[in-house]
C-alpha positions as CSV (number, residue, x, y, z in Angstrom):
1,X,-10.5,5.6,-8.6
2,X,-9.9,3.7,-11.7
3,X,-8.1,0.1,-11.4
4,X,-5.1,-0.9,-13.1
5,X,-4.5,-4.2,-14.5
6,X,-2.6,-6.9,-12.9
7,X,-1.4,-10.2,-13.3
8,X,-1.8,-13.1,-10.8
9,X,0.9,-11.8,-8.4
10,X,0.2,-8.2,-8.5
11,X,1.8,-7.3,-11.7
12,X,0.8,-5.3,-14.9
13,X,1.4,-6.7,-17.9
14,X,0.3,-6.8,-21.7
15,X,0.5,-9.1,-24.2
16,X,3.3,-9.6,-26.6
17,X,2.2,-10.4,-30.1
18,X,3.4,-13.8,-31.0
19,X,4.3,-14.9,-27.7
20,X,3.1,-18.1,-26.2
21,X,2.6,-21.8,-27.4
22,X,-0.5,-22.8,-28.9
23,X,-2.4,-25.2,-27.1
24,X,-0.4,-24.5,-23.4
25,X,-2.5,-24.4,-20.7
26,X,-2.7,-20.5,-19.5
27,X,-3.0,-18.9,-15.8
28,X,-6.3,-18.5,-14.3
29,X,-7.8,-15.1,-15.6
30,X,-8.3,-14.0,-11.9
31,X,-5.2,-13.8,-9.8
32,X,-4.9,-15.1,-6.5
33,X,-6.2,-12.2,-4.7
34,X,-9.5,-11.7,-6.8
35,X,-8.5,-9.1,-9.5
36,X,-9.8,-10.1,-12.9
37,X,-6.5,-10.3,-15.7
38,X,-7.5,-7.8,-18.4
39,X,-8.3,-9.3,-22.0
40,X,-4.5,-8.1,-23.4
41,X,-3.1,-9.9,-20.2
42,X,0.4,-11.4,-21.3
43,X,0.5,-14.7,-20.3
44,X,4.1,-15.6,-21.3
45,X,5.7,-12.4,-19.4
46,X,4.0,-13.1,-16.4
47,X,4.8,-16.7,-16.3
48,X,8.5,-16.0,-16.8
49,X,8.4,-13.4,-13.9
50,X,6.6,-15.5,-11.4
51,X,8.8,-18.8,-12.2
52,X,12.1,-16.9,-10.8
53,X,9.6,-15.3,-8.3
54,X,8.0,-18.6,-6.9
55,X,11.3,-20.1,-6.6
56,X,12.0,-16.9,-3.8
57,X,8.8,-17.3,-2.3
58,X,9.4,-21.1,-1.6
59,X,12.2,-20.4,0.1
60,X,11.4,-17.9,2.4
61,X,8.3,-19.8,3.3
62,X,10.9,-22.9,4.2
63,X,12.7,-19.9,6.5
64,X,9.5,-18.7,7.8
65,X,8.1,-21.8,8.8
66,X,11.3,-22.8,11.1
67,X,10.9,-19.3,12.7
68,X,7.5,-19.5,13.4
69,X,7.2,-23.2,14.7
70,X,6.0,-23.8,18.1
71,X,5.8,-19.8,18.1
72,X,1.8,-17.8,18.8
73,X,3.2,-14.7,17.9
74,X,6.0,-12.7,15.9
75,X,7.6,-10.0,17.9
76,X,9.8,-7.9,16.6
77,X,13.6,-8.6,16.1
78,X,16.3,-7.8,14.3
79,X,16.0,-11.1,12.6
80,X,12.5,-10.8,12.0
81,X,13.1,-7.6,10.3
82,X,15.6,-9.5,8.4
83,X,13.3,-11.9,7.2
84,X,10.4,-9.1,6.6
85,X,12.0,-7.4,4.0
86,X,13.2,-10.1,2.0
87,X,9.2,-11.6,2.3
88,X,6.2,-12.6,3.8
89,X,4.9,-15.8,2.5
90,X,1.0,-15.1,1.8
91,X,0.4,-17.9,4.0
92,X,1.8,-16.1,7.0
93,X,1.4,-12.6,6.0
94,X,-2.0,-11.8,8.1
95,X,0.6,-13.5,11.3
96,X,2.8,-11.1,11.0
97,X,1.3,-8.4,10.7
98,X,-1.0,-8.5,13.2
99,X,2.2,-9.3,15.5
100,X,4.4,-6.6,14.6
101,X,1.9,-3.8,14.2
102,X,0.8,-4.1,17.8
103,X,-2.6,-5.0,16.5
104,X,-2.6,-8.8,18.2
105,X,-1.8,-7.7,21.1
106,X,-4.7,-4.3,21.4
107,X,-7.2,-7.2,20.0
108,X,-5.8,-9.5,22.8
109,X,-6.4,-6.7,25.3
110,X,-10.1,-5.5,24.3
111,X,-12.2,-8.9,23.7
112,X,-15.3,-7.9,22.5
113,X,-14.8,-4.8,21.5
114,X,-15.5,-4.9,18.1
115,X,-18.3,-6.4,18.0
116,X,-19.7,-4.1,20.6
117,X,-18.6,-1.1,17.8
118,X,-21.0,-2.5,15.4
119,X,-23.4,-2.5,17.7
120,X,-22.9,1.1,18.8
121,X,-25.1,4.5,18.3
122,X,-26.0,5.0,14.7
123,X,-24.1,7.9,12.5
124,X,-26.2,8.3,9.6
125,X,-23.4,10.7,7.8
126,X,-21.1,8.1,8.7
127,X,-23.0,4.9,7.1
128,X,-23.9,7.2,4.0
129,X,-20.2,7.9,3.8
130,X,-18.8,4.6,4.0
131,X,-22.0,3.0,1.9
132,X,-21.3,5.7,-1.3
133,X,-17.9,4.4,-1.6
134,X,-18.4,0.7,-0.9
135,X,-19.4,0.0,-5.0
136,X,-16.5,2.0,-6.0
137,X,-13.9,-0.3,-3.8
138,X,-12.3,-2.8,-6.1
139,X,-14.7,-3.2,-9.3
140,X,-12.4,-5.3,-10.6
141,X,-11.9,-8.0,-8.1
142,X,-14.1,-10.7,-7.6
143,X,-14.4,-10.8,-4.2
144,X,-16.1,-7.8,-3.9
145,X,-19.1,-8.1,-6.5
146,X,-22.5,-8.0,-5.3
147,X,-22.9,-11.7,-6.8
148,X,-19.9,-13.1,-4.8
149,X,-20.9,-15.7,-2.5
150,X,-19.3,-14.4,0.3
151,X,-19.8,-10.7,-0.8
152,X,-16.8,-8.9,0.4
153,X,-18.9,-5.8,0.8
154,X,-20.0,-6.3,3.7
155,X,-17.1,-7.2,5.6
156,X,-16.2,-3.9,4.1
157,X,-18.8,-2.1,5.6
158,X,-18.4,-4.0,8.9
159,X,-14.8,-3.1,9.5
160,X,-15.3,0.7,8.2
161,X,-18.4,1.7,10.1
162,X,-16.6,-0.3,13.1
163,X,-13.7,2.3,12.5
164,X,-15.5,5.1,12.5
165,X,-17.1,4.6,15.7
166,X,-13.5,4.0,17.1
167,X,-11.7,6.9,16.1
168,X,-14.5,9.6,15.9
169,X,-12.2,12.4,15.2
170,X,-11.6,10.1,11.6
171,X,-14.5,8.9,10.7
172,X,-14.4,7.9,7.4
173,X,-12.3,9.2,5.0
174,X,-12.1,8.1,1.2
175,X,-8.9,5.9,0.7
176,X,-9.6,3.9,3.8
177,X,-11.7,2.0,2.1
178,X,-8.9,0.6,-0.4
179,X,-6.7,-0.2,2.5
180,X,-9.2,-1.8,4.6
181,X,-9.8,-3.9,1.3
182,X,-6.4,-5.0,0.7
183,X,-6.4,-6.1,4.5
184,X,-9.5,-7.9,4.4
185,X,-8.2,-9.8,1.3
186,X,-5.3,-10.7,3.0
187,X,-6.6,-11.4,6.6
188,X,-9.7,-13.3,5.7
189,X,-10.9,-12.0,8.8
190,X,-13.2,-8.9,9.7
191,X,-11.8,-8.1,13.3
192,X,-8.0,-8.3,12.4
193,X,-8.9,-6.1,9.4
194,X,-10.0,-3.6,12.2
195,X,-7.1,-3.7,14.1
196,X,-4.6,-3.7,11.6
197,X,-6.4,-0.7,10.4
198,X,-6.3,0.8,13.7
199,X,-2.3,0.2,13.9
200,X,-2.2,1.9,10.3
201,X,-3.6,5.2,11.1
202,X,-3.7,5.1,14.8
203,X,-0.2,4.3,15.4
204,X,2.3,3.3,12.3
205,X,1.2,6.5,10.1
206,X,2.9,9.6,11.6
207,X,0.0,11.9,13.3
208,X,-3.9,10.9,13.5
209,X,-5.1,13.5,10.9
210,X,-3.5,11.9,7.9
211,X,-7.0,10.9,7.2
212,X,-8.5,14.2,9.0
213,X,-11.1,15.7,7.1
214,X,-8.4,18.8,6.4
215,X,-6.0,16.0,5.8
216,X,-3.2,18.1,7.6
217,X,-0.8,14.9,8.1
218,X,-1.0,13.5,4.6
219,X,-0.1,17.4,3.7
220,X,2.4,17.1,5.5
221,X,4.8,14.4,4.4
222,X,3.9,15.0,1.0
223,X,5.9,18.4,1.6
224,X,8.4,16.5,3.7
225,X,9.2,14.3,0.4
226,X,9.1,17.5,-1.3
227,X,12.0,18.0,0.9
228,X,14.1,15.0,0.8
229,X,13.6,15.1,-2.8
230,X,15.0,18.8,-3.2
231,X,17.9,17.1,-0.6
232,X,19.0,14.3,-2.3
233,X,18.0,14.8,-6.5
234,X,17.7,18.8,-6.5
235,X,17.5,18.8,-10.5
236,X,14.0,17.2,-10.1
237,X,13.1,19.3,-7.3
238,X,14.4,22.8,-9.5
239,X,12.5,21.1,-12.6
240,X,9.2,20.9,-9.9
241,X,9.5,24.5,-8.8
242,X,10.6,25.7,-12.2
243,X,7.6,24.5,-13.7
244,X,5.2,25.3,-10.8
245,X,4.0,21.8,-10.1
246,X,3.0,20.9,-6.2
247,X,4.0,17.8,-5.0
248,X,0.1,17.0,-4.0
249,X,-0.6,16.5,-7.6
250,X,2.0,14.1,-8.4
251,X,2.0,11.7,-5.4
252,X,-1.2,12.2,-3.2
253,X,-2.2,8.9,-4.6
254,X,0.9,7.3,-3.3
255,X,0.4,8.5,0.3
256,X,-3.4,8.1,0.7
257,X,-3.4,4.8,-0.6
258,X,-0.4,3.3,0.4
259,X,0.5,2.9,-2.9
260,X,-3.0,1.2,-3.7
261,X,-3.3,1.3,-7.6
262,X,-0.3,2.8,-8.2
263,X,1.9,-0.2,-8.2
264,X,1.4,-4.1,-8.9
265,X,-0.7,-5.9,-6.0
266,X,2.4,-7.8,-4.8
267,X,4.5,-5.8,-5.0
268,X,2.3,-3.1,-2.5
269,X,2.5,-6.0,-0.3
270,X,6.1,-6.5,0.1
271,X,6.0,-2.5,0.8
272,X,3.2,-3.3,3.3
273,X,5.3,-6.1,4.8
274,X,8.0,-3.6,5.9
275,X,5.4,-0.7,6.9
276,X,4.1,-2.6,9.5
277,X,7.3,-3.4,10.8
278,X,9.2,-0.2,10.2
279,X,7.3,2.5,10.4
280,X,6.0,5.3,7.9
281,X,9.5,6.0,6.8
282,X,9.3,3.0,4.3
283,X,6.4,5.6,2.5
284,X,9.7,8.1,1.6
285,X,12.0,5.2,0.5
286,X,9.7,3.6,-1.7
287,X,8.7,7.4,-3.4
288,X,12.8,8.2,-3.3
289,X,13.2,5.3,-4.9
290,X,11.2,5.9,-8.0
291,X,12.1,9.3,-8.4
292,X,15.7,8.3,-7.9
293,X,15.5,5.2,-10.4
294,X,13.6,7.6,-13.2
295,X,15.6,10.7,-12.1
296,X,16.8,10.8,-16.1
297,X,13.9,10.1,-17.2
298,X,11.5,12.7,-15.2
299,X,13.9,15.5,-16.4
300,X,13.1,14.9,-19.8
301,X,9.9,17.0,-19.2
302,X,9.2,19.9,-20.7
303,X,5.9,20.7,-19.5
304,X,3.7,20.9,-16.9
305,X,1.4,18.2,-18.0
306,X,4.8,16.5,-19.0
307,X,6.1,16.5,-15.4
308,X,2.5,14.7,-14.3
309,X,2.2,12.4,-17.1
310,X,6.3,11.2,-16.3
311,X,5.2,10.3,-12.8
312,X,2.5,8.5,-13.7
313,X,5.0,6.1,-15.8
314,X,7.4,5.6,-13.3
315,X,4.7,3.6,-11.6
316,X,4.8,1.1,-14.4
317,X,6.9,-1.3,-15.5
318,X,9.8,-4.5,-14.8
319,X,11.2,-2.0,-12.3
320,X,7.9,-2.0,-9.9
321,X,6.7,-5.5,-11.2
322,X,10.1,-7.0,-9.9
323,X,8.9,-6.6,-6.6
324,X,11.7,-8.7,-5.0
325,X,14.4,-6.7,-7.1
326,X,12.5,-3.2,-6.1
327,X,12.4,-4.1,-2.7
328,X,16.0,-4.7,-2.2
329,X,16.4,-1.2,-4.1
330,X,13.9,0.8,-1.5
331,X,16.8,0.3,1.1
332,X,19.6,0.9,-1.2
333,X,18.9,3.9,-3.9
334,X,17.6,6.6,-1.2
335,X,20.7,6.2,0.8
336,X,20.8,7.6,4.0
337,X,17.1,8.2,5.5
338,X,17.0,8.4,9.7
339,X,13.5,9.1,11.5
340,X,15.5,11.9,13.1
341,X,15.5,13.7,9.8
342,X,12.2,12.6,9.1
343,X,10.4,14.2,12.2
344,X,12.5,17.4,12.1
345,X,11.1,18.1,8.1
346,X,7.8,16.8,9.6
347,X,7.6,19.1,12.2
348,X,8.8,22.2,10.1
349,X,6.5,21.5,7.4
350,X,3.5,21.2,9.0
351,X,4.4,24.4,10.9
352,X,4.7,25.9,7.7
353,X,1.1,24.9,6.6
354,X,-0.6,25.8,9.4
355,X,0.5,29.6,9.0
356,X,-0.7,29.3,5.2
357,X,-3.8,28.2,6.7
């Protein structure tokens, strides 16, 4: 999967020509999450975004400090949910997700377990999986290199392989490996990584065979978007059909990455912040929401390979690198969106797939 450039909070940006003051002392070239900036980084864009940015951050993490003092763990509330989806400091992002994902407490309940998964049976098929992708997770960050000191890798392999054994009817499953990435970079931890992994596609994603080898579920609510999208911006929908693209070749990438390198780092966080607290549904706002936003725009196609190449720019841009802006949009621009609806589409479209075999 090829990488995207980011800047230090997640975001993608080039450089202007001409921007920038001689002599000024410029960002770190690796961001705080271990992806390197690219060589055409813009310095003086990203630095104007993450001033306004920081000033946010510092805020919330005023707010969540009150609400988490003299507290072990965050349950969930309406004014958690509050707080959620205006931010998660990185400080106390790992905290709360573990609490309101469930995964604190199943780690709570099973001491040991783990470890005693890493210990298990060997699955040959299942190490050669996981070890074939391990090289190809993150390239770019430094974390991850073979030369790091610690080498990420193996944490990597650790809290796969441990996942694997776990959920046998998984295994492994390419894509898992970004997200178990993105949570090991956040938690600093191997067995939190496992359970917040297990609360992902055990619990928080919508059936368990979203990372099947058929892939059934992801199938699934790609249609179901298919859907809402034909419900709520039918001339994109009618442009779709009318040009005969599937939905599976526009946003697969969204769904079996989470949104992994499709948009900015932080800005898949903030998303993140919300999954774990509300549920897969957040998937279909944040998808509504750039077809919505670029609605316009996508009908400009004229093509087939116009129609692809459209959806790959909506990914791009202020809009997504915004992430504060685009995350008060997600709950705005799709309007209406109840799990109700949600599981009845789900439930008719994967009805539908299984008699097309």
């Amino acid at each position: 999967m090829r990488r995207r450039s980011r800047g230090a909070a997640g975001t993608r940006i080039r450089r202007r020509r001409g921007t920038g003051s001689p002599g000024r002392k410029r960002s770190p070239v690796v961001d705080p999450y271990g992806f390197e900036r690219p060589e055409d980084f813009d310095y003086a864009s990203y630095e104007e975004f993450f001033s306004t940015y920081l000033v946010i951050l510092t805020r919330r993490a005023i707010k969540w400090s009150k609400l988490l003092k003299g507290s072990n763990s965050v349950q969930k509330s309406m004014k958690v949910k509050r707080y959620i989806r205006k931010g998660v400091p990185l400080e106390h992002r790992a905290r709360v997700w573990m609490g309101v994902s469930g995964a604190q407490a199943q780690m709570e309940q099973n001491p040991g377990y783990y470890h005693r998964l890493l210990k298990g049976e060997r699955n040959d098929s299942l190490e050669e999986a996981i070890r074939t992708d391990i090289n190809r997770t993150f390239p770019d960050n430094v974390k991850f290199r073979k030369t790091a000191d610690p080498c990420l890798q193996k944490t990597l392999y650790n809290v796969l392989l441990a996942y694997g054994h776990h959920n046998q009817g998984v295994g492994y499953c390419q894509g898992m490996n970004f997200i178990a990435g993105y949570l090991i970079l956040i938690t600093k931890n191997e067995e939190e990584s496992f359970w917040l992994l297990d609360a992902l596609v055990g619990r928080i994603l919508p059936v368990k065979d979203y990372y099947s080898p058929a892939m059934l579920g992801l199938k699934t609510d790609q249609e179901v978007l298919g859907e809402l999208v034909r419900m709520k911006t039918p001339a994109v929908a009618e442009l779709m059909e009318g040009h005969g693209v599937l939905w599976t070749l526009v946003v697969s990438r969204w769904f079996i990455c989470l949104f992994i390198d499709v948009l900015p780092v932080e800005t898949v966080l903030r998303i993140w912040d919300c999954l774990f607290n509300e549920g897969s549904k957040v998937i279909f706002r944040v998808a509504l929401t750039l077809i919505k936003q670029h609605q316009a725009f996508i009908l400009e196609a004229t093509s087939f390979a116009d129609i692809c190449d459209k959806f790959k720019q909506i990914t791009k841009g202020n809009f997504v690198t915004e992430c504060h802006t685009f995350m008060q949009k997600i709950f705005s621009e799709p309007g209406s969106l109840s799990m109700t609806t949600i599981t009845k589409l789900r439930e008719s479209c994967r009805a539908k797939l299984l008699t097309q075999g």
